[in-house]
C-alpha positions as CSV (number, residue, x, y, z in Angstrom):
1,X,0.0,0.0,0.0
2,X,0.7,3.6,-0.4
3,X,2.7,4.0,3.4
4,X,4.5,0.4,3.3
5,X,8.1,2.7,3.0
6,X,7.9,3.8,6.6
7,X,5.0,2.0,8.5
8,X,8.3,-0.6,8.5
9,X,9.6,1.5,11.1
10,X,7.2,2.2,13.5
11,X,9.0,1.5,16.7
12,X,7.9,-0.7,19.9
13,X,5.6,-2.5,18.1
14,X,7.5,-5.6,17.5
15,X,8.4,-5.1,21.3
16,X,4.7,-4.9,22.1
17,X,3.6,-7.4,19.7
18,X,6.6,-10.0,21.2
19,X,8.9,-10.3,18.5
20,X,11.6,-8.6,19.4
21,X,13.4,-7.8,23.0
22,X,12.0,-5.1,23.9
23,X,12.7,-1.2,22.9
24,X,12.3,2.1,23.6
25,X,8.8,3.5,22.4
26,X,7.2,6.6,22.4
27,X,6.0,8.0,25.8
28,X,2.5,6.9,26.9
29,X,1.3,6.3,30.6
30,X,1.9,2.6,30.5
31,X,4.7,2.5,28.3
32,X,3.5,-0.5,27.0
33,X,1.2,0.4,24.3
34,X,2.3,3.9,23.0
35,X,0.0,6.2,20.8
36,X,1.6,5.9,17.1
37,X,-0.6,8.0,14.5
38,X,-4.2,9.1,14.5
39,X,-6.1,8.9,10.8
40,X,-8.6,11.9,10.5
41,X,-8.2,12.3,14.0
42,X,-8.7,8.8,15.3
43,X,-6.0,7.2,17.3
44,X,-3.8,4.1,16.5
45,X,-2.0,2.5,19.2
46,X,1.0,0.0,19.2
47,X,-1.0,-2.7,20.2
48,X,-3.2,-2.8,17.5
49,X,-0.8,-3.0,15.0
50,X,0.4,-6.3,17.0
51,X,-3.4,-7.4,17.3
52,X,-3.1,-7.8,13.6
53,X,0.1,-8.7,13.4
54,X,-0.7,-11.8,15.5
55,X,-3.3,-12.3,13.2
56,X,-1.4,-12.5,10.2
57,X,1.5,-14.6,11.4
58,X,-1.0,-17.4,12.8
59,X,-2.2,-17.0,9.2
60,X,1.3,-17.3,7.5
61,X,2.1,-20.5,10.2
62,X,-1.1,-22.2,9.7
63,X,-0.3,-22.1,5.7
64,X,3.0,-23.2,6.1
65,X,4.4,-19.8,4.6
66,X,8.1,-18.2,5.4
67,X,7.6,-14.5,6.1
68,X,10.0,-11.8,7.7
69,X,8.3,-10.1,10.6
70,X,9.4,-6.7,9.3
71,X,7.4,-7.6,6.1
72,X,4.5,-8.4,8.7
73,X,5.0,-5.6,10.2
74,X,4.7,-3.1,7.2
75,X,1.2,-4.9,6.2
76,X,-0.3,-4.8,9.5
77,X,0.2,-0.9,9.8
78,X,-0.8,-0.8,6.5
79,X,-4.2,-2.8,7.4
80,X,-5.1,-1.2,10.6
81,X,-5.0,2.0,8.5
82,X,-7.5,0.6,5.9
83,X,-9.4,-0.5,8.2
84,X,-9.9,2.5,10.4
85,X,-10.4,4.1,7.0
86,X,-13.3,1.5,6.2
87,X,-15.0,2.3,9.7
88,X,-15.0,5.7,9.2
89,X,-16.8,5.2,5.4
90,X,-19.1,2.9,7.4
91,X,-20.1,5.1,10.1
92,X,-20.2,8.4,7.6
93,X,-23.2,5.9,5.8
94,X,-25.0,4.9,9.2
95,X,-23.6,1.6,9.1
96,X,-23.6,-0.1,12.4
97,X,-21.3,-3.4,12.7
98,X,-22.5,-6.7,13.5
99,X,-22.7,-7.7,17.2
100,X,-23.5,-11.0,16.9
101,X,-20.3,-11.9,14.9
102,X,-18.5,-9.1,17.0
103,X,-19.4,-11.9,19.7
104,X,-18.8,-15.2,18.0
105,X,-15.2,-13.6,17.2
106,X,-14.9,-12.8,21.3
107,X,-15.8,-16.1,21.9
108,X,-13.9,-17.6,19.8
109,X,-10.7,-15.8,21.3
110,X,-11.6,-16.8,24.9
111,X,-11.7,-20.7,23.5
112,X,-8.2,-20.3,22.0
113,X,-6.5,-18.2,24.9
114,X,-8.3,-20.8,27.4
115,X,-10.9,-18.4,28.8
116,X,-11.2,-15.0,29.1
117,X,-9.0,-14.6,32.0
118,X,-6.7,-16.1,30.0
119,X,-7.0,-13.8,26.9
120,X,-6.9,-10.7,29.6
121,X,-3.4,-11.9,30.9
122,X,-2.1,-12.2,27.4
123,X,-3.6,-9.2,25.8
124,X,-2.5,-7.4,28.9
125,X,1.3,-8.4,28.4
126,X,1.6,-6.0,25.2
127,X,-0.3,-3.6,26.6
128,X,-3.8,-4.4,25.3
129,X,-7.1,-5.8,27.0
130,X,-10.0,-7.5,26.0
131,X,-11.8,-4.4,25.5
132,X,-9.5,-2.8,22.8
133,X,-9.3,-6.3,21.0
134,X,-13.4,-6.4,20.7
135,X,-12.9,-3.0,19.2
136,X,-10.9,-4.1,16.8
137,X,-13.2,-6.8,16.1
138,X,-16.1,-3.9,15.8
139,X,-14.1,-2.3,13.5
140,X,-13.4,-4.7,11.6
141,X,-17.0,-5.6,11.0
142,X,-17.5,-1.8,10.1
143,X,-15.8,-2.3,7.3
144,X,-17.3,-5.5,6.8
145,X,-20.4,-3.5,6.2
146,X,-19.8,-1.2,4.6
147,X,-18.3,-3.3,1.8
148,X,-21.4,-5.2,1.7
149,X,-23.7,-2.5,1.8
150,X,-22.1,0.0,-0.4
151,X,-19.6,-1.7,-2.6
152,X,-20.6,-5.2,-3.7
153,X,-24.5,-3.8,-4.6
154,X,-22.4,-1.4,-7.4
155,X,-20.2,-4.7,-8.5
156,X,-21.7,-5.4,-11.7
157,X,-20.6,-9.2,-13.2
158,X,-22.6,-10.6,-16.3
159,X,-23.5,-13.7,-18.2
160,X,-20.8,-13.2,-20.5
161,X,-18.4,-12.4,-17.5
162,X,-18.6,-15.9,-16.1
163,X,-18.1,-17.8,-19.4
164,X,-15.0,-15.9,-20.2
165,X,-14.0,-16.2,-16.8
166,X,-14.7,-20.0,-16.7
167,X,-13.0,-20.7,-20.2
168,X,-10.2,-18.4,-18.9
169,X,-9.3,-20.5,-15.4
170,X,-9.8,-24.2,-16.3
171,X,-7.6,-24.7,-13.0
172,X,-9.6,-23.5,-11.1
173,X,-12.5,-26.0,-12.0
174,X,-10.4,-29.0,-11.7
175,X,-11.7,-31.9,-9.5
176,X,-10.4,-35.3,-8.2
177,X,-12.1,-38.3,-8.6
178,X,-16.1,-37.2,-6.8
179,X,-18.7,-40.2,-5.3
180,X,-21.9,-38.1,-5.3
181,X,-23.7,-40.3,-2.4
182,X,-26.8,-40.2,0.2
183,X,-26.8,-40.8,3.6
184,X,-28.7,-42.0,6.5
185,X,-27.3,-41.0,9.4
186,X,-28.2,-41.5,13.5
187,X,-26.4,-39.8,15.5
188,X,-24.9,-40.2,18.9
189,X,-24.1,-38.0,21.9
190,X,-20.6,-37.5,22.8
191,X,-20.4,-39.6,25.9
192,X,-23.3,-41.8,25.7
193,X,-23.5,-44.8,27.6
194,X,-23.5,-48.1,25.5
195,X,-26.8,-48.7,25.5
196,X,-27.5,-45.9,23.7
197,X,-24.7,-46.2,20.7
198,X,-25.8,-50.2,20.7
199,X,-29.7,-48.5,20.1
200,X,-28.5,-46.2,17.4
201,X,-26.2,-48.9,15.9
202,X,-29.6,-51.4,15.8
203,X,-31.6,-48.4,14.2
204,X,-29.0,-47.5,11.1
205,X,-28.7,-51.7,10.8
206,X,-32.7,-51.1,10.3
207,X,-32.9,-48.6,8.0
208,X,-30.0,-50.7,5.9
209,X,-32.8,-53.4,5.5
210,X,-35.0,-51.5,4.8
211,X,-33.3,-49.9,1.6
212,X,-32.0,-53.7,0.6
213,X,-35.7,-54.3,0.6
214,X,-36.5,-51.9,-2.1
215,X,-37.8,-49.0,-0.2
216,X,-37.1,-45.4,-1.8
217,X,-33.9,-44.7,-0.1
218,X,-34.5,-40.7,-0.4
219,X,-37.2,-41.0,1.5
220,X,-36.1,-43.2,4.4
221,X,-33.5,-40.7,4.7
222,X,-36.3,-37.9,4.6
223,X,-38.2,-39.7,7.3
224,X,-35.3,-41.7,9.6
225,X,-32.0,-39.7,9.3
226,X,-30.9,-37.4,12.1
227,X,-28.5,-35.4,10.1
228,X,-28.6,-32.2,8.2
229,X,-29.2,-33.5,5.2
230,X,-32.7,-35.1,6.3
231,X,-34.8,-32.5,4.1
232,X,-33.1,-33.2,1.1
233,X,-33.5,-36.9,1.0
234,X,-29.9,-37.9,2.8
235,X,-27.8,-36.1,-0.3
236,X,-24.4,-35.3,0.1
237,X,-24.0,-33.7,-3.0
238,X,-20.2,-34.6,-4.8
239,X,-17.3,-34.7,-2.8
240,X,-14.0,-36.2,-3.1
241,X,-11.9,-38.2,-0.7
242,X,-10.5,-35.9,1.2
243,X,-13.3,-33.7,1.2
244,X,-15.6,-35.8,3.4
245,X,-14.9,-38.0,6.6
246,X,-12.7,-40.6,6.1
247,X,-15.1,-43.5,6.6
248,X,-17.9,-42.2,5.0
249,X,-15.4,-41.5,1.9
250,X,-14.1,-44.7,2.1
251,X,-17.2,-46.5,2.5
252,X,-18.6,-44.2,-0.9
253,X,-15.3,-44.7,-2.6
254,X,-15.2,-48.5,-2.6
255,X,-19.2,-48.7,-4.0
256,X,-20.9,-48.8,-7.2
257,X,-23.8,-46.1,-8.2
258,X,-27.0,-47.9,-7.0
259,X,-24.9,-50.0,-4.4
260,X,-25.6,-49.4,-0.4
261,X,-23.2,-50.0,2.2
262,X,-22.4,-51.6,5.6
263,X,-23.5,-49.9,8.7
264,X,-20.3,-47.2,8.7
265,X,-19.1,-45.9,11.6
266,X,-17.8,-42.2,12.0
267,X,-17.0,-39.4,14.8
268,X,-20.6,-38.1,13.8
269,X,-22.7,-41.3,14.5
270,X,-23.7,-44.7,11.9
271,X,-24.3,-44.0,8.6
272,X,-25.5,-45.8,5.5
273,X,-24.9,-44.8,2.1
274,X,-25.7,-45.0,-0.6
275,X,-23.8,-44.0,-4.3
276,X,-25.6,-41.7,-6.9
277,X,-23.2,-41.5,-9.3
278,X,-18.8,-41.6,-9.7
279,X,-17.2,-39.0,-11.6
280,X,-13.6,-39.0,-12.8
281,X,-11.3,-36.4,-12.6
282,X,-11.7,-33.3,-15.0
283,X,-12.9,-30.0,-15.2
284,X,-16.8,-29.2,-13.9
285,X,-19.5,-29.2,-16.3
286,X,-19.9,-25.1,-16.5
287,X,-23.5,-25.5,-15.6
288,X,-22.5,-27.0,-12.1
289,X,-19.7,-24.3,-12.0
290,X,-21.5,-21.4,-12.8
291,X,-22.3,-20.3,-9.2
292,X,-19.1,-21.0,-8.2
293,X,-17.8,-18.8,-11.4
294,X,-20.0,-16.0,-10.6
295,X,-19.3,-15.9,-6.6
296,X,-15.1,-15.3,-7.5
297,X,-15.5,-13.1,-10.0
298,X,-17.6,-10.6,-8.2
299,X,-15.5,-11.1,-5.2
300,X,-12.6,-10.4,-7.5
301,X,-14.6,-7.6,-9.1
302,X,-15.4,-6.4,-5.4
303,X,-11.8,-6.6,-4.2
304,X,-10.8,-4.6,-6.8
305,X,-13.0,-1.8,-6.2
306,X,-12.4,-1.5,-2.4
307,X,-8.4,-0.7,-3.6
308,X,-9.6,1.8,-6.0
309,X,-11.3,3.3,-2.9
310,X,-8.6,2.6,-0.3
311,X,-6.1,4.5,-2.4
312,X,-7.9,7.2,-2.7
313,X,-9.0,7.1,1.2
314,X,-5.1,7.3,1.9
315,X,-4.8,10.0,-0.6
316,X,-7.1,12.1,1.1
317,X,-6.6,10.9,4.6
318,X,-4.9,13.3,7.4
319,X,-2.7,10.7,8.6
320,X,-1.0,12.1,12.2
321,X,2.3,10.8,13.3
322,X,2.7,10.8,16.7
323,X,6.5,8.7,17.0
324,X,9.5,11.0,16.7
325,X,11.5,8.0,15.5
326,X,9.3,7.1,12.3
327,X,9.9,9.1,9.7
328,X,6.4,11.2,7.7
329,X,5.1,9.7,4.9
330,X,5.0,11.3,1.4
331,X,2.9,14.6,1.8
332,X,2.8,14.9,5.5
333,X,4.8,17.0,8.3
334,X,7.0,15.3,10.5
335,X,5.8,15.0,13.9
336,X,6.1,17.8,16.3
């Protein structure tokens, strides 16, 4: 982005973010989490540089990525800038963020850290706290918002759009081997005595008769299966090995179409299944891939448009330095 030159030196944040031993940072009343710009008035502090930071070297790890953490560092000052930008567009339109996944994402950091206690000690050790980190959260659903509500409406992506884009990325539409199968499923509770799993065992071995019988196997799955998938008949749609859970893949996998298997076993419950149809490998008939075609592109289309707009955020933005040691971008006074 436009400031990557000297958001690499904005200094304490590695400290902060525990990268680095720590350094001297600008003066602020903990010393922990100094003030380091404000963006149209709105302050950006250390800590939430390394908030995003964090995020984007668990990122980097989880894909098995090499990275610098100065090269982290330049893109997470560079995205806590867009997305205070984002926030501000959203608020200036009357956007309000979404509390409910503002939550989830709370939640979901208390499971990770081990509890919220937990999460407070941590955050707290860089100079942070639970509170700041759901703002970031907030603001990151601002912008969330604000790109649904006001950018992806204008997105504009025609008929003619998704074949070219189809013919154009054949890779993209490249499958394995797919079973298309339906299931029956009965599930059973994570620590259930063994009566019960011997019951739900007896009950998929029933339903297995049944279908060997001749009865519609859609509709026993309609009527019997505790899954899902119930409404629409059992069907798993096409998936490839590694795509589904291994014994249910396996069991789909070694069948013929019209075949039904043993009583299958998984982390989910007993299943039985039954095989629509095998495909080989190859590219996706375009009419199954349209959807598919269409969703990219627009999100492509979309992704596009938010940098046209981010550019020409940052060109307009007042963007405040308040470090001595990091030196003004392009068009702004040093600090005073």
């Amino acid at each position: 982005m436009r400031y990557t030159r000297w958001s690499f030196f904005v200094a304490g944040i590695l400290a902060v973010a525990g990268f680095a031993p720590c350094q001297q940072a600008a003066p602020s009343p903990d010393g922990l989490n100094p003030l380091i710009m404000r963006v149209n008035g709105e302050p950006v502090y250390a800590a939430e540089i390394s908030l995003v930071m964090r995020t984007m070297v668990g990122q980097l790890e989880q894909n098995g990525s090499d990275f610098e953490i100065e090269q982290v560092l330049q893109a997470a000052t560079d995205r806590a800038i867009e997305q205070k930008l984002l926030a501000q567009e959203a608020r200036r339109f009357g956007l309000s963020p979404d509390e409910e996944r503002v939550a989830q994402q709370m939640a979901a950091a208390d499971q990770r850290a081990g509890g919220r206690e937990a999460l407070a000690a941590t955050l707290a050790a860089g100079g942070s706290s639970p509170e700041q980190l759901e703002n970031l959260f907030r603001e990151i659903e601002l912008g969330r918002a604000f790109i649904n509500n006001q950018i992806r409406p204008t997105v504009q992506v025609s008929d003619d759009d998704v074949v070219e884009f189809y013919n154009s990325n054949p890779d993209i539409f490249v499958v394995d081997e797919q079973v298309r199968a339906r299931h029956i499923l009965f599930t059973v509770d994570e620590g259930a005595d063994v009566g019960a799993d011997r019951q739900a065992r007896r009950r998929a071995e029933q339903a297995r008769a049944r279908a060997l019988a001749g009865e519609d196997f859609a509709e026993l799955a309609r009527k019997l299966s505790e899954g899902p998938t119930a409404p629409n008949g059992g069907d798993l749609g096409y998936f490839s090995r590694t795509t589904m859970a291994p014994p249910v893949a396996e069991a789909a996998f070694a069948l013929d179409p019209g075949e039904i298997s043993d009583v299958v076993t998984s982390s989910f419950g007993y299943h039985v299944i039954r095989v629509e149809d095998h495909r080989p490998p190859g590219l996706i008939p375009f009419e199954e891939a349209r959807v598919q075609a269409r969703t990219i592109l627009t999100n492509q289309k979309t992704a596009e448009t938010v940098g046209t707009l981010l550019k020409t955020l940052y060109d307009n933005a007042d963007i405040e330095l308040l470090d001595q040691s990091v030196p003004a971008p392009p068009g702004q006074p040093p600090a005073e």
